[in-house]
C-alpha positions as CSV (number, residue, x, y, z in Angstrom):
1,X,0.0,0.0,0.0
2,X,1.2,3.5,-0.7
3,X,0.7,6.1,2.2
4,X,-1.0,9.6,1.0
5,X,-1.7,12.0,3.4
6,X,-4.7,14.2,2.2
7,X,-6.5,17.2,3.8
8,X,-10.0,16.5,5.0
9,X,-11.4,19.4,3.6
10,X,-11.3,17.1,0.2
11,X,-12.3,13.9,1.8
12,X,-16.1,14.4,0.4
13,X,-14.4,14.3,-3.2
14,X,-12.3,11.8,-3.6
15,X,-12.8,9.1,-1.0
16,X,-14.7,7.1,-2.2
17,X,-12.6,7.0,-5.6
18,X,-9.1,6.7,-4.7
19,X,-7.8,3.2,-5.9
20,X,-7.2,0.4,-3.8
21,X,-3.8,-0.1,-3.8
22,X,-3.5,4.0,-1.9
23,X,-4.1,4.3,2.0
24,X,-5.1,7.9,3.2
25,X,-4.3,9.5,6.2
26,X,-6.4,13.0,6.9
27,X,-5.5,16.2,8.2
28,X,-7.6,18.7,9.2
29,X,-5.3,21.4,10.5
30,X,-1.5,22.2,10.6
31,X,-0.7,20.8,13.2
32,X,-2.0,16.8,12.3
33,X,-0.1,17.4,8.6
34,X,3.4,18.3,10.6
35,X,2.0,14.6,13.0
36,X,1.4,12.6,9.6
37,X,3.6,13.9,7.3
38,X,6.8,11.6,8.0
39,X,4.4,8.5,6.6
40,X,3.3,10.1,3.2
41,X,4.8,8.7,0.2
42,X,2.1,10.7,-1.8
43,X,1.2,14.0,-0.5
44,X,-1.0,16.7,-0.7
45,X,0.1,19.8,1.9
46,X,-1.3,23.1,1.0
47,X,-2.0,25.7,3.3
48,X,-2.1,29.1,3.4
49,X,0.0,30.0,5.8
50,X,3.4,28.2,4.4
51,X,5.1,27.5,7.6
52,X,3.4,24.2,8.8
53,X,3.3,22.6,4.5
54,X,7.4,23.2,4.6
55,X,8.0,21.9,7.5
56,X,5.6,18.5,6.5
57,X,7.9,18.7,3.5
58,X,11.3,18.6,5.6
59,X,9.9,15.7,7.8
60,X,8.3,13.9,4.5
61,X,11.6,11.8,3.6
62,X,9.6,9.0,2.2
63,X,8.2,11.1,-0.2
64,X,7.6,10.7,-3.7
65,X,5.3,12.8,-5.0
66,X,3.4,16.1,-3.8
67,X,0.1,17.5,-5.4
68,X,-1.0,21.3,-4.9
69,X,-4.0,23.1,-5.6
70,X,-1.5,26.3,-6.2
71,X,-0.4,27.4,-9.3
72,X,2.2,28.9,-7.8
73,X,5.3,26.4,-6.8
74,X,7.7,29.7,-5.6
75,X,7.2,28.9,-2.1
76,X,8.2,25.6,-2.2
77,X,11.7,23.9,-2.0
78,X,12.3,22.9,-5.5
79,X,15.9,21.9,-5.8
80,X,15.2,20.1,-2.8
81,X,12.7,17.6,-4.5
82,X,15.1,17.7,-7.7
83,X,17.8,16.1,-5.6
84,X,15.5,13.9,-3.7
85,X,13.8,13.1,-6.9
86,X,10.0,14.1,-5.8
87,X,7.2,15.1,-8.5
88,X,5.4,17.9,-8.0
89,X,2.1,18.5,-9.2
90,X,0.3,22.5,-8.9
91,X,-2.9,23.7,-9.7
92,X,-2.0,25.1,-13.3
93,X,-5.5,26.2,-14.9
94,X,-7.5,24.6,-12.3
95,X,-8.8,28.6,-11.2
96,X,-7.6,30.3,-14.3
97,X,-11.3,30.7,-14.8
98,X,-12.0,32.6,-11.7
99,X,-8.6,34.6,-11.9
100,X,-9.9,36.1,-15.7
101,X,-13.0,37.3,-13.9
102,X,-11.4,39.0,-11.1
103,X,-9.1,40.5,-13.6
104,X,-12.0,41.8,-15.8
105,X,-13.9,42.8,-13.1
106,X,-10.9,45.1,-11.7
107,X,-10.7,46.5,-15.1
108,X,-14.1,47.3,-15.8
109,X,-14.3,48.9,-12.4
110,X,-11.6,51.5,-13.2
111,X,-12.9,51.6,-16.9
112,X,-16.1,53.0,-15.5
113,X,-14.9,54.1,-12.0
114,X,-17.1,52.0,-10.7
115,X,-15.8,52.8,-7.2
116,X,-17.3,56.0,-7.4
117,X,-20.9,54.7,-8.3
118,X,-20.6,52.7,-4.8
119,X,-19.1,56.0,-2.9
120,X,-22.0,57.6,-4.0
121,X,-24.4,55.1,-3.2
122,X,-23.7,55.2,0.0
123,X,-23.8,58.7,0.3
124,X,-27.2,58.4,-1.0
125,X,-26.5,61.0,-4.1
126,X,-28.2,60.2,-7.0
127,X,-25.2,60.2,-10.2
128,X,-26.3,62.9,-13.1
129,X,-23.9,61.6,-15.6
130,X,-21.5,58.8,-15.2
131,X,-18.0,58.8,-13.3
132,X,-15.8,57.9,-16.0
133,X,-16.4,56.8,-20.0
134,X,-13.3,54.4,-20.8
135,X,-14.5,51.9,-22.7
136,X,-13.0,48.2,-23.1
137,X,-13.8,47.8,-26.4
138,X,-11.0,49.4,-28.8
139,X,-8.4,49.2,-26.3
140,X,-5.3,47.5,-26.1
141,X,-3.7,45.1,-23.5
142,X,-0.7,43.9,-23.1
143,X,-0.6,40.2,-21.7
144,X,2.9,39.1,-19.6
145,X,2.4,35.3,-19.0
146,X,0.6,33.7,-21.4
147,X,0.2,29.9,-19.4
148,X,-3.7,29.2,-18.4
149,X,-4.3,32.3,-16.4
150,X,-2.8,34.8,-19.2
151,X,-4.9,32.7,-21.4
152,X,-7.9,32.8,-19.7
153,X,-7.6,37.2,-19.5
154,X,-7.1,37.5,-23.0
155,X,-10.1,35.6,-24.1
156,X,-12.5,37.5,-21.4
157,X,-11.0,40.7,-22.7
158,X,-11.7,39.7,-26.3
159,X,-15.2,39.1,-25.5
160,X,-15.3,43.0,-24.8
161,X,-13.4,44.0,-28.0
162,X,-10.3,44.4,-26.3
163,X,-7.2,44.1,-28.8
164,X,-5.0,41.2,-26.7
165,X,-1.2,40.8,-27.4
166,X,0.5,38.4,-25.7
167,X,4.6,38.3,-25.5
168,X,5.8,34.6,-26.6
169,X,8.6,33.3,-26.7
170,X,8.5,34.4,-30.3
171,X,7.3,37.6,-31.9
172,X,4.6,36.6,-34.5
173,X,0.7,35.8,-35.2
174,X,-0.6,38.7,-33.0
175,X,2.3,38.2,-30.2
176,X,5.3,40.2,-29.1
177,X,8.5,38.5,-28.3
178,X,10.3,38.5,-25.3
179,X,12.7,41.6,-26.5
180,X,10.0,43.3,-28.1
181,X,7.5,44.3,-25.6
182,X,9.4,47.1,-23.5
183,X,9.5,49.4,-26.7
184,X,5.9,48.8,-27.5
185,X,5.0,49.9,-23.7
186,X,3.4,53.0,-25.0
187,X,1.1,51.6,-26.9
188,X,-0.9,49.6,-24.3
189,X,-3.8,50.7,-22.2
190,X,-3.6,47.6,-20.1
191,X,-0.8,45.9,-18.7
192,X,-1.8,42.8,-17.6
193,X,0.7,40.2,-15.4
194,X,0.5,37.0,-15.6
195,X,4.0,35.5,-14.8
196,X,5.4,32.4,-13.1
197,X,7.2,33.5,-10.0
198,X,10.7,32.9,-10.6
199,X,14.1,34.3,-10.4
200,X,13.9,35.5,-14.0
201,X,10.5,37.2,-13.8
202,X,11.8,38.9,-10.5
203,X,11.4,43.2,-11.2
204,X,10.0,42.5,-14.6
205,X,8.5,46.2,-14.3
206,X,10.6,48.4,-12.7
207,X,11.2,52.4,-12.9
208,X,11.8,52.5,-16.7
209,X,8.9,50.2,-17.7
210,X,6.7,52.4,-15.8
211,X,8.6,55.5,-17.2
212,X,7.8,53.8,-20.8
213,X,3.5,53.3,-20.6
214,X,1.5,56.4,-21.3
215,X,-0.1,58.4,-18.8
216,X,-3.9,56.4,-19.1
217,X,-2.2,52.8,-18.6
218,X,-3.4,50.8,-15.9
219,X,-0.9,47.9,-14.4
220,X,-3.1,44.8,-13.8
221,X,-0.7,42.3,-11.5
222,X,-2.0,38.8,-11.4
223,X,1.2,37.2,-11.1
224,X,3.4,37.7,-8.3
225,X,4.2,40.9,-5.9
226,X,7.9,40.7,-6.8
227,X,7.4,41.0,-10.5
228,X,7.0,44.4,-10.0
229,X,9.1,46.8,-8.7
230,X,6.5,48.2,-5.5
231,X,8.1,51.1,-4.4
232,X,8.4,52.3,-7.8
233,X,4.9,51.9,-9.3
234,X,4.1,53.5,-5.5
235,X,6.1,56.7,-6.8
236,X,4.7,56.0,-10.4
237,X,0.8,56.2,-9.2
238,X,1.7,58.7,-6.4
239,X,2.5,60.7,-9.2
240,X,0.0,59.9,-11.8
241,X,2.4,58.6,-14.2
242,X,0.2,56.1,-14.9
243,X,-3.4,56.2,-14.5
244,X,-3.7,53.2,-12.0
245,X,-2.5,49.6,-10.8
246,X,-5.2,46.3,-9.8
247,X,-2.9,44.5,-7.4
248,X,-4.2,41.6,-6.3
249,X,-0.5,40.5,-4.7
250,X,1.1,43.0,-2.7
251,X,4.7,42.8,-0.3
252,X,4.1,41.9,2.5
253,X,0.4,40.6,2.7
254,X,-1.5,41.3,4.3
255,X,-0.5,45.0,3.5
256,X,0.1,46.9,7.0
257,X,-2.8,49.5,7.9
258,X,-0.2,52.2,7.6
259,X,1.0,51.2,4.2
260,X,1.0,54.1,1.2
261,X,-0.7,51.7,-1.1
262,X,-3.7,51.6,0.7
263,X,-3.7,55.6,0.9
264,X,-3.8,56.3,-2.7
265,X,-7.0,56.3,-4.8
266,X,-5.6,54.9,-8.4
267,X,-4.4,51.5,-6.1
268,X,-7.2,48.8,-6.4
269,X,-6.1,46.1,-4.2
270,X,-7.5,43.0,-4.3
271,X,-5.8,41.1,-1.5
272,X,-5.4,37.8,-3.1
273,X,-8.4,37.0,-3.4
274,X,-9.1,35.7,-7.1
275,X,-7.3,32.5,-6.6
276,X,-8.8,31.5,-3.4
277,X,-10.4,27.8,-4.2
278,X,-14.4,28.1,-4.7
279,X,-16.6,24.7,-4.6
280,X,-15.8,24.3,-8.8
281,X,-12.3,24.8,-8.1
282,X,-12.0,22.0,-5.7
283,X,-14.2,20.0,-7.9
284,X,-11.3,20.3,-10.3
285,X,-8.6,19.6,-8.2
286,X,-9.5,16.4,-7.1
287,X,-10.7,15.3,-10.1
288,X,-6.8,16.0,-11.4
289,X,-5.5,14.0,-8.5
290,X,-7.7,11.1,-9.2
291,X,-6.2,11.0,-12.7
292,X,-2.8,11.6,-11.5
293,X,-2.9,8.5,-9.4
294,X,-3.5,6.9,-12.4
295,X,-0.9,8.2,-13.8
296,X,1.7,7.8,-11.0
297,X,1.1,4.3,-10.5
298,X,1.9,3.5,-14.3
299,X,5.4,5.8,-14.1
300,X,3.8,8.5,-16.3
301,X,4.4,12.2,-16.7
302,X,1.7,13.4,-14.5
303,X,-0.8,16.2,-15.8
304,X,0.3,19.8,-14.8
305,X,3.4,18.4,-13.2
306,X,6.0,21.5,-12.1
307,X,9.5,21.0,-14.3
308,X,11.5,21.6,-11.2
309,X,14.4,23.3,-12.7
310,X,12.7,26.3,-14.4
311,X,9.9,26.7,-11.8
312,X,6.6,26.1,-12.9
């Protein structure tokens, strides 16, 4: 028998379907993963808080392969599993659906300042004409990432008429490649992030990227808070160099009470909260590790499995 240790919260969903020849052990909070850990050959620690999933990881020596609901694999020791020869397995397009309509969402909000209508709802003024005009359709966005969540964007926004480029890894059929996009900054009204989180994608927009998009562009980070240079798109909104940033990730989070993000009115933060796992989501994931047992039991490459060396 192989030993997976499993949180309960997905017990409903895939008890009753996990093959025979898998035993499972259920935790419930961080504390039972850190007690069961040591036994799992197969498993499956994500948490929120990272502190009690690494240290499951560090007493998991029998382990063989680890699952994740996350797209993101940052947090996790990578070269670690490399040299102890571990498959990892993340949540690649399981809430790419979910992200894409935060990310509209956001976007139509400042498109029609949206914030604005709710102020003055609550104020209990009645609007005479509306706070802003900006239209999706006929713009232009720029999309940095194009795996299942950059995907996902750039179809929403081309229901609205949006004009999508993505940057490839070659410049062609509608996309920019990777030493193409900085000189067409200018030309975007949306800069949308969708990056990994790696070392290479690390202060992707900085100062001079920010210097480069015209004065209506609005920075829409999906990706990962270090992908973009904070203190400088703080300067860059403080002084409306550009028209506005959607940040769902921010450093550190949760952003301090006393932080200058939160005190300036073109920042719409979004707290990490488009990727948080709804009932579909879920759904998903444990459909994906039911397959992938499958899979792992014959020796195959398992679906959406991390390639440890790059990252993702």
């Amino acid at each position: 028998m192989t030993i997976a240790v499993l949180p309960e919260s997905l017990r409903p969903l895939v008890e009753q379907r996990l093959p025979e020849w898998l035993e499972p052990r259920w935790w419930r909070d961080p504390e039972m993963l850190v007690e069961l850990a040591p036994q799992a050959e197969i498993g499956w620690f994500d948490l929120h808080e990272k502190a009690a999933a690494l240290r499951g990881v560090e007493l998991a020596r029998g382990l063989r392969w680890l699952n994740s609901s996350y797209a993101g694999v940052d947090w996790m020791p990578l070269a670690d599993f490399a040299r102890r020869g571990v498959a990892v397995t993340c949540g690649s397009g399981l809430t790419s659906g979910q992200v894409a309509e935060f990310a509209v969402m956001t976007m139509l909000a400042i498109a029609k300042d949206y914030r604005a209508v709710v102020q003055a709802q609550a104020r209990h003024e009645w609007l005479a004409v509306p706070p802003a005009v900006r239209d999706l359709a006929g713009s232009r966005a720029l999309i940095l990432g194009h795996g299942a969540i950059g995907q996902a964007i750039g179809r929403a926004l081309q229901g609205f008429g949006v004009e999508v480029v993505p940057v490839r890894s070659r410049a062609g059929e509608g996309a920019l490649g990777p030493d193409d996009w900085r000189g067409a900054l200018g030309s975007f009204d949306w800069i949308v992030l969708a990056l990994p989180g790696t070392p290479g994608t690390r202060g992707t927009i900085g100062a001079a990227e920010l210097a480069a998009m015209h004065p209506q562009a609005v920075l829409v980070n999906f990706a990962r808070a270090d992908v973009v240079d904070q203190p400088a798109l703080v300067e860059a909104l403080s002084t409306g160099r550009i028209h506005a940033a959607v940040l769902d990730l921010t450093d550190p989070e949760p952003l301090p009470a006393d932080h200058p993000l939160w005190q300036l009115e073109n920042a719409h933060i979004t707290m990490h909260l488009s990727g948080i796992p709804t009932p579909a989501s879920q759904a998903r994931a444990a459909e994906r590790f039911l397959r992938n047992c499958a899979r792992f039991r014959a020796g195959e490459l398992l679906e959406a499995q991390v390639e440890l060396g790059r990252g993702y």
